[in-house]
C-alpha positions as CSV (number, residue, x, y, z in Angstrom):
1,X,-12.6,2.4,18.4
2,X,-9.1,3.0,18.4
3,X,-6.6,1.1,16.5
4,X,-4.5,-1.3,18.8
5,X,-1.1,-1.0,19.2
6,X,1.2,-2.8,15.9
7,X,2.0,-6.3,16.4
8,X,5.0,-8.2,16.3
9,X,7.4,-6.8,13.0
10,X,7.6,-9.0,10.0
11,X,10.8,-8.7,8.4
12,X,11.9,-9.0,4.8
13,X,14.1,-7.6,2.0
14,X,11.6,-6.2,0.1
15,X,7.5,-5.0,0.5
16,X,5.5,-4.3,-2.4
17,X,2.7,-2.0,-1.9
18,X,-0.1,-3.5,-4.3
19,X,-1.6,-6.1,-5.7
20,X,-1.6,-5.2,-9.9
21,X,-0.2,-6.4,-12.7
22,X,2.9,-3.9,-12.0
23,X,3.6,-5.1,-8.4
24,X,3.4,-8.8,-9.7
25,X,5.5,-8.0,-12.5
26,X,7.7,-6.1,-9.6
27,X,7.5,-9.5,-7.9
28,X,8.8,-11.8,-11.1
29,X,11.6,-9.3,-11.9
30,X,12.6,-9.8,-8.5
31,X,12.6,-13.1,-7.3
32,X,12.1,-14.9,-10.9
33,X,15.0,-17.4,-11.9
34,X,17.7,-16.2,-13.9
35,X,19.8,-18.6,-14.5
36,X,23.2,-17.3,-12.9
37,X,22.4,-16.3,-9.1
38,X,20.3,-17.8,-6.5
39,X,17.9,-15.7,-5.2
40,X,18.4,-15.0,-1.4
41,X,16.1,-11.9,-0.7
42,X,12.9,-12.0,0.4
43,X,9.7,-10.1,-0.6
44,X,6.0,-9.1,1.1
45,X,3.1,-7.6,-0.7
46,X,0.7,-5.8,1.0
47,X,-2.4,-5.5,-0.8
48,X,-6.4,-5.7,0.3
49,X,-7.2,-8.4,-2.2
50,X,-6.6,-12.4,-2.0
51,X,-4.4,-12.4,-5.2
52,X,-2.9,-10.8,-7.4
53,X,-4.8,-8.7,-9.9
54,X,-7.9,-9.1,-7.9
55,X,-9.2,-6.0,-8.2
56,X,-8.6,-5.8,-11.9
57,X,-10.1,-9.0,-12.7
58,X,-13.3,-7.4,-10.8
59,X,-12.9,-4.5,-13.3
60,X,-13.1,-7.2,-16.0
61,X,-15.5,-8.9,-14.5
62,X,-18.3,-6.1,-14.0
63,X,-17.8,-4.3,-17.5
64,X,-17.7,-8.3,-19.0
65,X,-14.7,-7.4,-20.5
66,X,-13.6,-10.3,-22.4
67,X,-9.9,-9.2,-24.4
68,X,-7.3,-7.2,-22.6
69,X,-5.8,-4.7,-24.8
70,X,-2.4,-4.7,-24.6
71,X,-0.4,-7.3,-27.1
72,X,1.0,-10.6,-26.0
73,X,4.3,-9.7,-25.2
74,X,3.6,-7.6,-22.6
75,X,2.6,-9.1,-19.3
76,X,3.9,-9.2,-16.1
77,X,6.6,-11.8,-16.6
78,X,9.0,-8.8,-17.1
79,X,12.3,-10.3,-18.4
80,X,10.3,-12.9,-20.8
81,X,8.4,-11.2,-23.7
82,X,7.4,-14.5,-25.3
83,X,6.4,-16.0,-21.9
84,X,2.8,-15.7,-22.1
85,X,2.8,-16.7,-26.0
86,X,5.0,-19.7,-24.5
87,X,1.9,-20.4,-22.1
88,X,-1.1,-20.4,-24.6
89,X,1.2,-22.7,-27.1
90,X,1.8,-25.6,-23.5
91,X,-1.7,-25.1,-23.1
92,X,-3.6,-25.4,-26.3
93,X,-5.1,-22.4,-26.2
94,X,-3.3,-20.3,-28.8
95,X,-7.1,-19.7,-30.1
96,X,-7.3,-17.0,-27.2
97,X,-5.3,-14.8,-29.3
98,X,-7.3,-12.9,-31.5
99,X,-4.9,-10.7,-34.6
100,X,-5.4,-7.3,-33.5
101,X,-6.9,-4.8,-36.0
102,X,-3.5,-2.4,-36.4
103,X,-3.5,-1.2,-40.0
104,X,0.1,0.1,-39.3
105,X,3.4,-2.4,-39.6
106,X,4.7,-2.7,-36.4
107,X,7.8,-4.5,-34.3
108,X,7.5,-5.6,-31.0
109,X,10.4,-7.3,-30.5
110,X,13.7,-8.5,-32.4
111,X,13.2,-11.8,-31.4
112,X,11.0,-13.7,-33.6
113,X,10.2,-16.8,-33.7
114,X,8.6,-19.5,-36.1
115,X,6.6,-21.1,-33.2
116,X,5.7,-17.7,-32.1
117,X,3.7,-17.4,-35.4
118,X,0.1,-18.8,-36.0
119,X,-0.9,-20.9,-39.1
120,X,-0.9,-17.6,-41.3
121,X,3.0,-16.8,-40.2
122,X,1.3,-13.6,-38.0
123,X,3.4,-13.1,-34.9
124,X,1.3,-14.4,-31.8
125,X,3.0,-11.9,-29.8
126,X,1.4,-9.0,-31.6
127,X,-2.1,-10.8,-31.0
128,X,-4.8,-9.5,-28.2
129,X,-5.2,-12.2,-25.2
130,X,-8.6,-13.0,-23.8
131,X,-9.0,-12.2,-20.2
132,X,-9.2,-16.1,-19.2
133,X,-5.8,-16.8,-20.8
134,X,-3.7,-13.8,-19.3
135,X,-5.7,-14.7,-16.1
136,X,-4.9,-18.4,-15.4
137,X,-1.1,-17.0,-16.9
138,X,-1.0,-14.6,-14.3
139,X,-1.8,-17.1,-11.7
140,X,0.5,-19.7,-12.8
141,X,3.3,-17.2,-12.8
142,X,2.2,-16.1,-8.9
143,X,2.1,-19.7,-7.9
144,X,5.5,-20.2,-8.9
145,X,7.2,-17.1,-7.3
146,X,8.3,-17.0,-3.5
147,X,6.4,-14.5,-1.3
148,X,4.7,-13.5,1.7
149,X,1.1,-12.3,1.1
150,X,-0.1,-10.0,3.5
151,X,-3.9,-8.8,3.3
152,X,-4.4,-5.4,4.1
153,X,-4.1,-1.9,3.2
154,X,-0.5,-0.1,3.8
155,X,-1.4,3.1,5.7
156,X,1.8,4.3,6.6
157,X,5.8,4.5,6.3
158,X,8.3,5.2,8.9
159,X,12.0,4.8,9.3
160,X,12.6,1.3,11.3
161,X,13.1,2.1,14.9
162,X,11.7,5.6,14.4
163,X,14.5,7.5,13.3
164,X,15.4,10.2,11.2
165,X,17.7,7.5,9.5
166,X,19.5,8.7,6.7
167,X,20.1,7.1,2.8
168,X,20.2,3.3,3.0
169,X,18.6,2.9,6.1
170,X,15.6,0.3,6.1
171,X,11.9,1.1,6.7
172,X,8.9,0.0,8.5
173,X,5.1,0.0,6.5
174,X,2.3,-0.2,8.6
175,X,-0.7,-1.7,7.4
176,X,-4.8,-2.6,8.7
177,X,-5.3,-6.1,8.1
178,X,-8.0,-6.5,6.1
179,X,-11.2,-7.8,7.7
180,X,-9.7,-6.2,11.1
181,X,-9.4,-2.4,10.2
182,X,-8.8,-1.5,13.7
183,X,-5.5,-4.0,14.2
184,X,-2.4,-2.4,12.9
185,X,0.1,-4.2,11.8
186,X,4.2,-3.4,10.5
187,X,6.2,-5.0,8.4
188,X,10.3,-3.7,7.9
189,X,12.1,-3.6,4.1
190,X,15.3,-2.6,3.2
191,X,13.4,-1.8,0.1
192,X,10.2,-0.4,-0.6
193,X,8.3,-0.7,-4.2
194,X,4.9,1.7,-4.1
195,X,3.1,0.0,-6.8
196,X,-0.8,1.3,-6.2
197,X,-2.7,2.9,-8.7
198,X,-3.6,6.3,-9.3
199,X,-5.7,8.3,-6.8
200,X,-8.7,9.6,-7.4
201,X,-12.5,10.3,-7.6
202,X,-15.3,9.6,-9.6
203,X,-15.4,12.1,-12.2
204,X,-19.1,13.4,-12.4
205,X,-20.8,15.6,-15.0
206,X,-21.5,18.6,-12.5
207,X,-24.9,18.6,-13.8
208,X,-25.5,15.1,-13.2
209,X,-24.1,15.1,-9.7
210,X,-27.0,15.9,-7.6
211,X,-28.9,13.3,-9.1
212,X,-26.7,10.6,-7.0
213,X,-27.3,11.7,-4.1
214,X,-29.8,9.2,-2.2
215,X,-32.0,12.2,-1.3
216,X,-32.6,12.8,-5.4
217,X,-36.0,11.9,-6.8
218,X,-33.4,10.3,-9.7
219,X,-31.7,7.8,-6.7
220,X,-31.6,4.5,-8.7
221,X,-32.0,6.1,-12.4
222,X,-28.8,7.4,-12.4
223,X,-25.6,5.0,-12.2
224,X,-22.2,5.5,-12.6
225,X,-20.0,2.8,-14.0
226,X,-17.8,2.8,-10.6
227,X,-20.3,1.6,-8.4
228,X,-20.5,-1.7,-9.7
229,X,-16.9,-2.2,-8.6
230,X,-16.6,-0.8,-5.4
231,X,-19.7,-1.6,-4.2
232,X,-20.4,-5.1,-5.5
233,X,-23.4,-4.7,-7.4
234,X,-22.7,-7.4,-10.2
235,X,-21.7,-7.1,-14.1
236,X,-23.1,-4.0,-16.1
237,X,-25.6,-6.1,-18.1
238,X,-27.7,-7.0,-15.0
239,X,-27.5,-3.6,-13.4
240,X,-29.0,-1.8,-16.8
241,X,-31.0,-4.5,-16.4
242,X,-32.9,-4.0,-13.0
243,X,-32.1,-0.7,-13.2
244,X,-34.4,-0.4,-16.7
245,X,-37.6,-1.2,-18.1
246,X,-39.5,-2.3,-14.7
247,X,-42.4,-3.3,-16.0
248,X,-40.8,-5.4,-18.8
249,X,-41.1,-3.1,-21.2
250,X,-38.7,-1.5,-23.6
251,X,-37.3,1.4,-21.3
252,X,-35.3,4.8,-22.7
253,X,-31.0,4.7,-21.8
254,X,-28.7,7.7,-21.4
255,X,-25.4,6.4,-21.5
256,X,-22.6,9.4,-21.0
257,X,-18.8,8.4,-22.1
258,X,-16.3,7.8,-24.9
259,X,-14.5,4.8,-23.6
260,X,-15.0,1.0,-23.4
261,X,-17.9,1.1,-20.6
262,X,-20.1,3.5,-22.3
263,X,-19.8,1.1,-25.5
264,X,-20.5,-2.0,-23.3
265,X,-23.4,-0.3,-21.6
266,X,-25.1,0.8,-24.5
267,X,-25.0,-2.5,-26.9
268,X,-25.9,-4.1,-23.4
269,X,-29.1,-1.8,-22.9
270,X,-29.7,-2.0,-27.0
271,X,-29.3,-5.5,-27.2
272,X,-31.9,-5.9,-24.1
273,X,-34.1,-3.7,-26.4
274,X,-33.6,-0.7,-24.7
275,X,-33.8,2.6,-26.8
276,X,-30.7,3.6,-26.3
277,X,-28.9,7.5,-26.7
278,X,-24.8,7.0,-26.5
279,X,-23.6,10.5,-26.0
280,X,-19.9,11.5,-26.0
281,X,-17.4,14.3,-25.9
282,X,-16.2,14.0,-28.9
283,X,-16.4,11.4,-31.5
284,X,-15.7,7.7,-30.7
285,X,-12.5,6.9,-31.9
286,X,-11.0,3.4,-32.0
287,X,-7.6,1.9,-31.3
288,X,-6.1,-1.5,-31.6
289,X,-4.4,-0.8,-28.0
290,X,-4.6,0.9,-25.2
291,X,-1.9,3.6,-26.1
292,X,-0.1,4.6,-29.0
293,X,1.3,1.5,-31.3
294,X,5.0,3.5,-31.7
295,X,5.3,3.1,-27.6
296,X,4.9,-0.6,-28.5
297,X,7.5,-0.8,-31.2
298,X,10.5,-1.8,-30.6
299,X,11.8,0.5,-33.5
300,X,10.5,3.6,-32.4
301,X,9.4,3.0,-28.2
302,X,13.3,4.4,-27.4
303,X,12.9,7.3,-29.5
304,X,9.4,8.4,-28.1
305,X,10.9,7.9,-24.6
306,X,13.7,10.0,-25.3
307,X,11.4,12.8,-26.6
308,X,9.0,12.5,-24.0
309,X,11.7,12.9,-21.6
310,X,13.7,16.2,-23.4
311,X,10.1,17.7,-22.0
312,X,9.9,19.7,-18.7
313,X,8.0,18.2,-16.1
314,X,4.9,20.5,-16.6
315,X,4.9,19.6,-20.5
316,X,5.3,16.0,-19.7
317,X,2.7,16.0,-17.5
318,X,0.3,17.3,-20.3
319,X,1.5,15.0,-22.9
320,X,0.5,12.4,-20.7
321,X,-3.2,13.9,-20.4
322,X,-3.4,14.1,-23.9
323,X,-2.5,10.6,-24.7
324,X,-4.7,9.2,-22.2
325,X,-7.4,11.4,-22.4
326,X,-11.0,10.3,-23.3
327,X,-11.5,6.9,-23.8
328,X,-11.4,4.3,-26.9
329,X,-13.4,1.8,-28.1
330,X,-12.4,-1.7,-29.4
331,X,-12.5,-1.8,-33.3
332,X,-15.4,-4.6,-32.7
333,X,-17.3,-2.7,-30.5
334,X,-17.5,0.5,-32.7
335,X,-18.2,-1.3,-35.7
336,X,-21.3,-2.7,-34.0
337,X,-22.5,0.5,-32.3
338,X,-22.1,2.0,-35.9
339,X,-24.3,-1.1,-37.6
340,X,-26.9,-0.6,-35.0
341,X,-27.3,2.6,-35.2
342,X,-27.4,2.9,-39.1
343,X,-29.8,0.1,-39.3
344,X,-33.5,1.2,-40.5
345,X,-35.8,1.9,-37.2
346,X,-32.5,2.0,-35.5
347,X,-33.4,2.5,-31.5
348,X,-29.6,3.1,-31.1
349,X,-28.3,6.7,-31.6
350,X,-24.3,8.0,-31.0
351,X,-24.5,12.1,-30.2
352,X,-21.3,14.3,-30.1
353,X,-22.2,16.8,-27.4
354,X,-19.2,19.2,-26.0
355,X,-21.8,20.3,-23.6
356,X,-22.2,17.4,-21.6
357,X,-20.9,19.5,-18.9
358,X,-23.5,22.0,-19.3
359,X,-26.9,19.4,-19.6
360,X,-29.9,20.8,-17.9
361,X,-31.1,17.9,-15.7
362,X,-34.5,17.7,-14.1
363,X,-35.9,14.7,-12.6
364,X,-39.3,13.1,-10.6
365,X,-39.8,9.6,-9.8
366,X,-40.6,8.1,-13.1
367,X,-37.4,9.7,-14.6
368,X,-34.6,12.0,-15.6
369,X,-35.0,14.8,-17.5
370,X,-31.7,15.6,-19.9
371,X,-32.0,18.6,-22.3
372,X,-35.6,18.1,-22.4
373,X,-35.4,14.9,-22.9
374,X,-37.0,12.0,-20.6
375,X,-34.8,9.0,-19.8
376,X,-35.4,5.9,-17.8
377,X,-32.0,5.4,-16.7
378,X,-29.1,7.4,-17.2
379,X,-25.5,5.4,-17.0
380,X,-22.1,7.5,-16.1
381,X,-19.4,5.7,-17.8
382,X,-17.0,8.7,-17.1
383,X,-14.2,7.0,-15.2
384,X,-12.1,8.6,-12.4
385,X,-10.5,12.1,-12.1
386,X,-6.9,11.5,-10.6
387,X,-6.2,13.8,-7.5
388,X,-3.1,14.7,-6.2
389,X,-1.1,11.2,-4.8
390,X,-0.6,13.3,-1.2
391,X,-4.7,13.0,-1.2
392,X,-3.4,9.4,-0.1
393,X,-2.0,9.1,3.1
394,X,0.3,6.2,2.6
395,X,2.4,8.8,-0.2
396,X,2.0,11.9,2.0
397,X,3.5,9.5,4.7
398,X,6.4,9.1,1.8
399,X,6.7,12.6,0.6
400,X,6.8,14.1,4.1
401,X,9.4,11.4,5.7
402,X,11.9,11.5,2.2
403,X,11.2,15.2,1.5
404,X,9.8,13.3,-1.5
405,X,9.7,15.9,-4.7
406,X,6.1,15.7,-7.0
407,X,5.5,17.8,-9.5
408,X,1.4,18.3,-10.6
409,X,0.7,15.9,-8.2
410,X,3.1,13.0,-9.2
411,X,6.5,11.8,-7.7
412,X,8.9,13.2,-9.5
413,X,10.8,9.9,-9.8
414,X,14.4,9.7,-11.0
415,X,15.5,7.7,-13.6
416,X,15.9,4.5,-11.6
417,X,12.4,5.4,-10.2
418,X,13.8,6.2,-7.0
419,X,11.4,9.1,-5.3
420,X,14.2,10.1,-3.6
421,X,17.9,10.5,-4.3
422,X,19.7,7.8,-2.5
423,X,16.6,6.2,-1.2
424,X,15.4,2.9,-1.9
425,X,12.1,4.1,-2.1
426,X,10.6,3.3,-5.7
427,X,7.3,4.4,-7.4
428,X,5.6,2.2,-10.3
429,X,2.9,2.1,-12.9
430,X,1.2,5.3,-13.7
431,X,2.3,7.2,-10.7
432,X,5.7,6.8,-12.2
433,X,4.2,8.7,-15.8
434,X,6.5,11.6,-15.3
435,X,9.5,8.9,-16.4
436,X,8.0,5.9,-17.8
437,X,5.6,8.1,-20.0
438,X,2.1,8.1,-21.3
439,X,2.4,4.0,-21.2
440,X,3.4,3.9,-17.5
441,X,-0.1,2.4,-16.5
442,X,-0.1,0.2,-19.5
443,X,0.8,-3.4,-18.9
444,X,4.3,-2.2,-21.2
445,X,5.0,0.4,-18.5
446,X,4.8,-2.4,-15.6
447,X,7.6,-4.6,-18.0
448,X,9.8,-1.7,-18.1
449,X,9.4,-0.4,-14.6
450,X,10.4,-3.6,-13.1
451,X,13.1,-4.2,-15.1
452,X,14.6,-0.7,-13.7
453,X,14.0,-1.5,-10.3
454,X,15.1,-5.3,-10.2
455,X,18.4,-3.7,-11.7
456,X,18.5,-1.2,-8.8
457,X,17.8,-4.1,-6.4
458,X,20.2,-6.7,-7.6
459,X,22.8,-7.0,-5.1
460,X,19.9,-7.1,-2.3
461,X,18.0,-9.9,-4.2
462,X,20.6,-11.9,-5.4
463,X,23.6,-14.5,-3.9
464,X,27.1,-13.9,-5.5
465,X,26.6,-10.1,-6.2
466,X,29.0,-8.0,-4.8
467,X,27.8,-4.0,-5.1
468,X,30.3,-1.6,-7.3
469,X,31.7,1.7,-5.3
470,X,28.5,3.8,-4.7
471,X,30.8,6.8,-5.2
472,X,30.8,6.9,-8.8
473,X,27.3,6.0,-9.5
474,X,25.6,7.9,-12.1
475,X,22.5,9.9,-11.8
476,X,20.8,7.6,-14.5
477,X,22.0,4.5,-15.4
478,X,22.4,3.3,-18.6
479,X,20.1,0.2,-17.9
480,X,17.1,2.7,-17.0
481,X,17.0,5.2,-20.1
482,X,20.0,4.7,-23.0
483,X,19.7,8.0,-23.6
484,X,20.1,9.5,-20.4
485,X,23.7,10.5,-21.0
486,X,22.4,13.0,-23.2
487,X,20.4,14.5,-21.1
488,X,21.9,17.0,-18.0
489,X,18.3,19.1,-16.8
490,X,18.5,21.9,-19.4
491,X,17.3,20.2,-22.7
492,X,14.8,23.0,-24.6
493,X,11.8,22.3,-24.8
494,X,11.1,19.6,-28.1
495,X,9.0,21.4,-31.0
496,X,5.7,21.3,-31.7
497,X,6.2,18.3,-34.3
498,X,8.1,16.5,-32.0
499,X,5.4,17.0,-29.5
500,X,2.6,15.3,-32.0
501,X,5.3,12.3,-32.4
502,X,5.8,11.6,-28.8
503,X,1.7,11.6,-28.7
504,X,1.9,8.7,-31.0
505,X,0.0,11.2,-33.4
506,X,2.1,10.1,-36.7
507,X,4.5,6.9,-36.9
């Protein structure tokens, strides 16, 4: 069936394009009170969940994640650091901060606090949050912010009327309404926040490929972690749990990963009492956080941001794989992986095997063969290879309409985060890596990215604000990057020690 023919235009001053914790953050930096000028914009988020964060809380949900892994001071409410400290403490639930295991001293703000501190004088804002807490604070904070919800997923962008338009002219996002794919609808922005994540696949073992495929003798022995979110099939514990042992018995695991879903599945399947192989790249390492702790302090974040930024593009694009690549485990859940496996008549074992890529795979209808080895059920937790954001056609729409520059696949975003000079067109979250850094995804990233653009967007949001001469603007403003006025496009290219340091690889 064709799609019908748009309805009637909503109009606003602002449409996010999402439904994370960077497009709410977006959302609070935007329309949040502060305390000098009334807000008089208007904003619409376009996003396939119900709420906020909806797919992210399924993420949590399936792998029974319980602790986010980012510190307490960063969250979405993007202007207040303390805020979701503040929240626990009204709430009597401070005990949902847990210290987190950094054996480094660390800052993560100036502004400290004696309530902020727990009954051992530890800052609470360096503390991990459990999932419920940051939850119900995420809702409070959307509950309390003005904005037009619209369900659906945002397709396409236009010029409003159609024309070739020129810098400052408003645009038109056209959307399927969820539940109704086939009924288009538009809504028009002066502004327009792209604040989706990253695009991409499932990233499959080639050898293990073949085996999902429903015409494989392995279809329903071989699962990979991504499944259980976009296809609904519960938490990992009660997939490895039908998926294993049918007859009741103790049955024989693969699990293939590095990261936080490999460790889950595998003390899942050993704690079931499963015999359990946990194979990996490399060795497991283990981090308090989810980056590098310098991108968290305060007395060094500035710094890395400034080296990561002396890099070209191409160089930035690889420090930003080599930050984030592989996974990490929780201190916790290493330290029982490691018990279990030591123990005497262990059925737990952790293999290092660079050859993953390379496995021989076999399988019949009673199992998988791996490297000669039988297996009852073999678990992918091996994450998503990001593609190229013009794979989507809601960026291509973007890049082609804007003459949009990307480099590797990314908007090459300015230091405002405009994608295009001139254009109030802005790019969030890890999409926006090649100026926000390796912590651009990170919940950090989302507090800094909508600081940047609120800024940009202050005289549309706000009542009282007159705009300054647009000639005379900078290229990067001062509120975006402190350092840009050091910088004019033909920096060398940082040494190889300087390199390691914006990796976060010595503090």
């Amino acid at each position: 069936m064709a799609p019908q023919a748009p309805r009637a235009v909503l109009r606003c001053s602002v449409v996010i394009v999402g439904g994370g914790p960077h497009a709410l953050a977006a959302l609070a930096a935007l329309v949040g009170g502060d305390g000098k000028s009334p807000v008089r914009g208007t904003v619409a988020v376009i996003d396939p969940g119900s709420h906020f964060l909806d797919a992210w809380y399924g993420r949590f949900r399936a792998l029974e994640i319980d602790r986010l892994r980012s510190p307490a001071y960063v969250h979405p409410s993007a202007f207040e650091p303390t805020a979701l400290v503040e929240f626990a403490i009204r709430e009597g639930r401070t005990a949902e901060l847990e210290a987190a295991p950094v054996a480094v001293q660390w800052m993560p703000t100036t502004d400290h606090r004696p309530e902020h501190a727990d009954s051992s004088g530890a800052s609470l804002l360096k503390a991990l949050p459990s999932s419920a807490l940051f939850r119900d604070f995420c809702a409070s904070l959307e509950a309390e912010l003005p904005h037009k919800w619209l369900r659906g997923t945002a397709t396409r962008v236009a010029r409003a009327g159609g024309g070739g338009g020129g810098g400052g002219s408003s645009f038109r996002v056209q959307y399927s309404a969820a539940g109704e794919p086939h009924e288009l609808r538009e809504v028009e922005a002066a502004a327009l926040i792209l604040a989706t994540g990253p695009v991409g696949a499932w990233s499959i073992p080639p050898p293990f490929a073949p085996l999902l495929s429903a015409a494989s003798s392995a279809c329903g022995r071989v699962l990979h972690s991504e499944q259980l979110l976009t296809q609904g099939r519960g938490t990992l514990r009660e997939e490895v749990a039908r998926r294993s042992g049918g007859d009741g018995g103790p049955a024989s695991v693969l699990v293939i990963g590095g990261g936080i879903s490999a460790a889950q599945a595998a003390l899942t399947a050993s704690r079931a009492g499963h015999r359990v192989v946990l194979r990996s790249r490399r060795p497991l390492q283990s981090r308090p956080f989810d980056i590098a702790v310098g991108w968290l302090d305060v007395r060094h974040a500035d710094r890395l941001r400034f080296e990561y930024l002396c890099l070209p593009p191409t160089r930035r694009l690889q420090a930003i794989r080599d930050a984030t690549a592989g996974g990490s485990v929780p201190a916790p859940y290493l330290e029982e992986l490691q018990r279990l496996a030591a123990s005497p008549g262990s059925s737990l074992r952790i293999e290092v095997d660079e050859a993953v890529d390379r496995s021989v795979c076999t399988s019949t209808a009673d199992s998988v063969q791996v490297n000669g080895e039988d297996f009852d059920l073999v678990v992918l937790c091996t994450g998503v290879a990001p593609e190229p954001l013009t794979s989507s056609a809601l960026f291509r729409s973007v890049e082609e309409l804007l003459g949009a520059p990307t480099v590797g696949g990314l908007p090459r975003v300015d230091s405002s985060l405009r994608w295009s000079r001139g254009e109030d067109v802005f790019v969030l979250g890890a999409n926006a890596g090649l100026e926000l850094g390796p912590g651009g995804g990170n919940l950090v990233g989302g507090m800094r990215g909508a600081r940047v653009v609120s800024n940009e967007l202050h005289v549309l949001m706000r009542e009282g604000v007159c705009a300054p001469p647009r000639s005379g603007w900078p290229d990067r403003t001062a509120f975006a990057n402190k350092y840009a006025a050091l910088l004019d496009g033909r920096e060398p290219e940082v040494a190889d020690d300087k390199y390691s340091f914006v990796l976060g690889r010595r503090l």
